[in-house]
C-alpha positions as CSV (number, residue, x, y, z in Angstrom):
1,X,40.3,80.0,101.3
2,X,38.0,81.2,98.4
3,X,37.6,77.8,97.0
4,X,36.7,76.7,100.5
5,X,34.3,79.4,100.9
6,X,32.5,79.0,97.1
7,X,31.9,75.0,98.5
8,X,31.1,76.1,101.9
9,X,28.7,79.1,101.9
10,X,26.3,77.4,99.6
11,X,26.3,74.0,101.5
12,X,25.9,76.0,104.7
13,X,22.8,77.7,102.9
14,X,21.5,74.8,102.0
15,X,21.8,73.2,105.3
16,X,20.0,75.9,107.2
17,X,17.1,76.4,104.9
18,X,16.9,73.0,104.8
19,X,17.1,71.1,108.1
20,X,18.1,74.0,110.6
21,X,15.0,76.1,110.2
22,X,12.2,73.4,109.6
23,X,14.1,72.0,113.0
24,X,13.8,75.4,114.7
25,X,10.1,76.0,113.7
26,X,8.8,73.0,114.6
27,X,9.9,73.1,118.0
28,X,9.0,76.9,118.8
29,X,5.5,75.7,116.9
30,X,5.5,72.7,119.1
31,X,5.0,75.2,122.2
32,X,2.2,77.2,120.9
33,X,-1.5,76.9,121.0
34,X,-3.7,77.0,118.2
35,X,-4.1,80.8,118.2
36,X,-0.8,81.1,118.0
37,X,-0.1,82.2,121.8
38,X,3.1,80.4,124.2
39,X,1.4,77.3,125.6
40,X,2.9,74.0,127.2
41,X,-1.0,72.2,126.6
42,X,0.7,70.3,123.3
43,X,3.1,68.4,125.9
44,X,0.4,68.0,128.6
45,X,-2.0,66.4,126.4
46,X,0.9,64.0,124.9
47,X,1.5,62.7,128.6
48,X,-2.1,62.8,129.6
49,X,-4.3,61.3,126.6
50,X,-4.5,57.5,126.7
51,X,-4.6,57.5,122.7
52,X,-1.6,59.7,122.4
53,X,0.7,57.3,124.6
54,X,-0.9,54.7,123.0
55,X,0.4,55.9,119.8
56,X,4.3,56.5,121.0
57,X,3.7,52.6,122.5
58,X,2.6,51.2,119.6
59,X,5.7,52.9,117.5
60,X,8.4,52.2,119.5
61,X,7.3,48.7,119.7
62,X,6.5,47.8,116.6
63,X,10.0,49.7,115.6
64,X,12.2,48.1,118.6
65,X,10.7,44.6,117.6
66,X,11.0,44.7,113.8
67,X,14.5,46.2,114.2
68,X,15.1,43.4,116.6
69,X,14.1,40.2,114.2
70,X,15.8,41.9,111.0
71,X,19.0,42.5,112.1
72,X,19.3,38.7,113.4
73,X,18.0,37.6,110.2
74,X,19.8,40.2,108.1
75,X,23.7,39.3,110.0
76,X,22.4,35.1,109.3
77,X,21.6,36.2,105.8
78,X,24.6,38.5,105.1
79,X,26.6,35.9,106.3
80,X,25.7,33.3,104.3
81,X,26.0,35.8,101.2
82,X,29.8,35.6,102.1
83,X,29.6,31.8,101.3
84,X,28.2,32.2,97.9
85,X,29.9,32.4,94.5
86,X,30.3,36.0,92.9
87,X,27.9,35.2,90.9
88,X,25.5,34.5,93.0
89,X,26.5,37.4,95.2
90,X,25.4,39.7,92.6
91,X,21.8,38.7,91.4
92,X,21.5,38.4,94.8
93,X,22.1,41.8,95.9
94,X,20.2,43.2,92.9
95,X,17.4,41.4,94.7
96,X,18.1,42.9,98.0
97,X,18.5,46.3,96.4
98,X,15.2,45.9,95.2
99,X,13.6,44.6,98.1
100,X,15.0,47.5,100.5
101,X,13.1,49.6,98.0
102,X,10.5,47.7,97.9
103,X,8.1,49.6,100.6
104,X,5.0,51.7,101.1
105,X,1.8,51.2,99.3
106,X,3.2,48.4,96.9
107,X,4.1,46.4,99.4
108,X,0.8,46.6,101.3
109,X,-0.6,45.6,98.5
110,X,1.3,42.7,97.8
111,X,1.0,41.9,101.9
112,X,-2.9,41.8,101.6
113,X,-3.3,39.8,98.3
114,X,-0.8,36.9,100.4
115,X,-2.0,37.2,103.6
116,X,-5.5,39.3,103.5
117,X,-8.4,38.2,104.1
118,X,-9.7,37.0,101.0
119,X,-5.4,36.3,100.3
120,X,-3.3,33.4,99.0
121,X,-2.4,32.0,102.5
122,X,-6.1,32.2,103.6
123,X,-7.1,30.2,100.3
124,X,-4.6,27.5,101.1
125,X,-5.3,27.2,104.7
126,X,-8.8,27.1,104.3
127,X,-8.3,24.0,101.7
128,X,-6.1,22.3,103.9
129,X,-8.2,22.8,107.0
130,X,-5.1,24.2,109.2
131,X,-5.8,26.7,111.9
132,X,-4.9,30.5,110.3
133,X,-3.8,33.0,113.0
134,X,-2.4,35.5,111.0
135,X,-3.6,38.4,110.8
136,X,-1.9,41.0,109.1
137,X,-4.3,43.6,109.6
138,X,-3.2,43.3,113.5
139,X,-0.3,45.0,115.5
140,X,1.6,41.1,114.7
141,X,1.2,41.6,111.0
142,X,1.9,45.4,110.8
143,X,5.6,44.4,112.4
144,X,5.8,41.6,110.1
145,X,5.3,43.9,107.2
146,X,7.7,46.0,108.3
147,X,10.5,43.2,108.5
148,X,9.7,43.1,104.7
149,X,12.0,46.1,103.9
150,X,14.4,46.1,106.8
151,X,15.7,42.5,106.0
152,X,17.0,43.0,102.8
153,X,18.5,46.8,104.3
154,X,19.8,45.0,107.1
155,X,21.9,42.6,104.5
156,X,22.9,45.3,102.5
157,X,24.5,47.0,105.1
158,X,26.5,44.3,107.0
159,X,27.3,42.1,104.1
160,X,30.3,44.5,103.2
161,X,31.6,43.7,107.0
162,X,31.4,39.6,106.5
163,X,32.5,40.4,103.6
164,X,35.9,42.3,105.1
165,X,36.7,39.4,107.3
166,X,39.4,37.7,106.6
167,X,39.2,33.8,106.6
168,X,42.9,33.7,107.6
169,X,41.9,34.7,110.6
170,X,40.1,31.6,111.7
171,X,43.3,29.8,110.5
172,X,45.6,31.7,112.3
173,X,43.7,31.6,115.7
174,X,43.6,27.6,114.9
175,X,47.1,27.2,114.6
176,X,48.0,29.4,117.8
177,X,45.6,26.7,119.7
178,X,42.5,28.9,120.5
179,X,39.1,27.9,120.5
180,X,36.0,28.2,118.1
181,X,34.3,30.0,121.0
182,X,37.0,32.0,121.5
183,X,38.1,33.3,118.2
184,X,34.9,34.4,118.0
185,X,34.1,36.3,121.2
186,X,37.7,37.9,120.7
187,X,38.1,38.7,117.1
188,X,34.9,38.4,115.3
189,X,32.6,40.0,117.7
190,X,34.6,43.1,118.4
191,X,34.4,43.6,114.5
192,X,30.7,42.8,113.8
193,X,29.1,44.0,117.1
194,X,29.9,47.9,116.4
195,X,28.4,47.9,112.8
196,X,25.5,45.5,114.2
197,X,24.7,48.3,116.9
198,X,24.7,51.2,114.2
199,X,22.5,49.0,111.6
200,X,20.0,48.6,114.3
201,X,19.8,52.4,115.0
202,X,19.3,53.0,111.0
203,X,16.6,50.2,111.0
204,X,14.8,51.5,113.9
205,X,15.1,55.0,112.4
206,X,13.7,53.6,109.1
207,X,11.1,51.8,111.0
208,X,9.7,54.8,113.3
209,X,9.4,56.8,110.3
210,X,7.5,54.8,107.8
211,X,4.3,56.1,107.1
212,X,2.8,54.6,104.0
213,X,3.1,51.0,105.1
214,X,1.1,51.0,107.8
215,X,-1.7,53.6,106.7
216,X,-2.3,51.7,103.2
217,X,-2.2,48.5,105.5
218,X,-4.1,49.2,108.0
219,X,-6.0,52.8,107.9
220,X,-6.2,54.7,111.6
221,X,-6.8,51.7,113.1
222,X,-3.4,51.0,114.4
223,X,-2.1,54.7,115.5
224,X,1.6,55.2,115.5
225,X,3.6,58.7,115.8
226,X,3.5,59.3,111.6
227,X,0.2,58.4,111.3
228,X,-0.6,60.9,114.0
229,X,1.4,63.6,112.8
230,X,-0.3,62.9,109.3
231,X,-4.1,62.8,110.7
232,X,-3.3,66.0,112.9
233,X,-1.8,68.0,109.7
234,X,-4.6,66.9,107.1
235,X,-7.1,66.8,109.4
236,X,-9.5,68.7,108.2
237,X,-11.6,70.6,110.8
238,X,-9.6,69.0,113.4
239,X,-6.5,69.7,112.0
240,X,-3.6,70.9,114.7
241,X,-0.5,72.0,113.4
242,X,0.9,73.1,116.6
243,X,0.0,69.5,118.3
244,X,1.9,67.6,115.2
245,X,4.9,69.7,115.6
246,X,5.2,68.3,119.0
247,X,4.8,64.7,118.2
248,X,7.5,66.1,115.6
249,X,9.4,67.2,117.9
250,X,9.5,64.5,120.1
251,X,10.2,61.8,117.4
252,X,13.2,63.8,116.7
253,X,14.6,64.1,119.8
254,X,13.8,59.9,120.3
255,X,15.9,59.8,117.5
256,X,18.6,62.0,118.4
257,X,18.6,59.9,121.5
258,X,19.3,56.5,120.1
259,X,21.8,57.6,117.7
260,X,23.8,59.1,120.6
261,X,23.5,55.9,122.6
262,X,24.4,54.0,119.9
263,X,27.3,55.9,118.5
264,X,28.7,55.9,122.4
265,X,28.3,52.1,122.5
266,X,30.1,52.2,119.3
267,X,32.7,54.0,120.4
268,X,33.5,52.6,123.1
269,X,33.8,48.9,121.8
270,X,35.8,50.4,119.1
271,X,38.1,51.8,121.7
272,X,38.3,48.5,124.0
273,X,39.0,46.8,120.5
């Protein structure tokens, strides 16, 4: 019991001064004006102002989109890391490793010496006289970006599933007469689909929270929910604490929300598996 309480009591302390209480004042901030008073304006301007629902649009869709194209690429990708030797496996997910890392400023960067517009894929479009439509400066090439880092953290998290199934399997279900089609809907896709489902709640998580990307990419000219709460808290004169908090708040209970959808969908396939 002591030993339990010497690991426990600190954790617990920990735990509270570190995520409980930050939780707790932003939301009680969230419903207070600037001079401090009990106000519900912070929510009413949220759902009234055009350029406030403009930013919540903008991040859920460039989250729900990017989220969207990386984990298909990232399950084709992890897959075919299965195939590979072990060799090949490894200096492979070194790269991966790095890539998932690989986010923020140095990657905007690197985005806007390729595709800028005085960038590599400008240059060679402009000798080849091809039509350029990229623009990574747009809402198109912020979500692009953003498929830059979730790819390679898509494959590092559901390359240890492929990597779990057993090929036997496919040999078995041969042998007992069943169907490509079949084995797959009934034994691989009960075992993939629970872990796809919980990699696309940690992407889009990942995704509604970048910040650096898209500000050293873009400036205010896109507005999402970070770059809102960032402008509002080091915004000089027009600074509002109160009015971040909300947005705060809000993208934590979005958050809270798709992790408990996704860990009932989970569930439940677990269950019916």
């Amino acid at each position: 019991m002591r030993t339990r309480l010497k690991v426990f009591f600190p954790l617990s302390i920990l735990v509270v001064l570190v995520l409980l209480l930050p939780i707790l004042i932003m939301v009680i901030a969230s419903f207070q004006s600037t001079d401090g008073s009990f106000s519900l304006a912070n929510y009413q301007q949220v759902i009234t102002n055009h350029y406030y629902l403009k930013a919540i649009r903008n991040s859920l869709g460039i989250s729900v989109v990017a989220s969207a194209v990386s984990l298909i690429i990232a399950v084709i990708g992890a897959w075919a890391l299965t195939r590979l030797s072990q060799k090949t496996k490894n200096i492979l997910i070194t790269l991966f490793n790095m890539s998932a890392s690989f986010a923020g400023v140095p990657l905007a960067f690197s985005l806007i010496i390729l595709f800028g517009n005085a960038g590599v894929w400008k240059a060679m479009t402009a000798a080849m006289h091809l039509k350029d439509s990229l623009e990574i400066y747009s809402l198109t090439g912020t979500t692009l970006a953003f498929t830059f880092f979730e790819i390679p953290l898509g494959i590092m998290f559901l390359f240890p599933v492929f990597e779990e199934l057993n090929p036997e399997w496919r040999e078995i279900s041969a042998v007992l007469g069943a169907k490509p089609l079949f084995f797959f809907k009934k034994v691989i896709l009960p075992v993939i689909l629970p872990n796809m489902i919980e990699v696309f709640t940690l992407l889009f998580a990942n995704a509604m929270g970048t910040y650096e990307t898209i500000y050293a990419l873009t400036g205010n000219s896109i507005v999402t929910i970070p770059i809102l709460i960032g402008t509002l808290i080091d915004g000089g004169l027009t600074a509002n604490i109160p009015l971040a908090c909300t947005f705060a708040t809000l993208f934590a209970l979005v958050m809270t929300f798709i992790v408990w959808v996704g860990n009932r969908v989970t569930r439940s396939k677990r269950e019916a598996a």
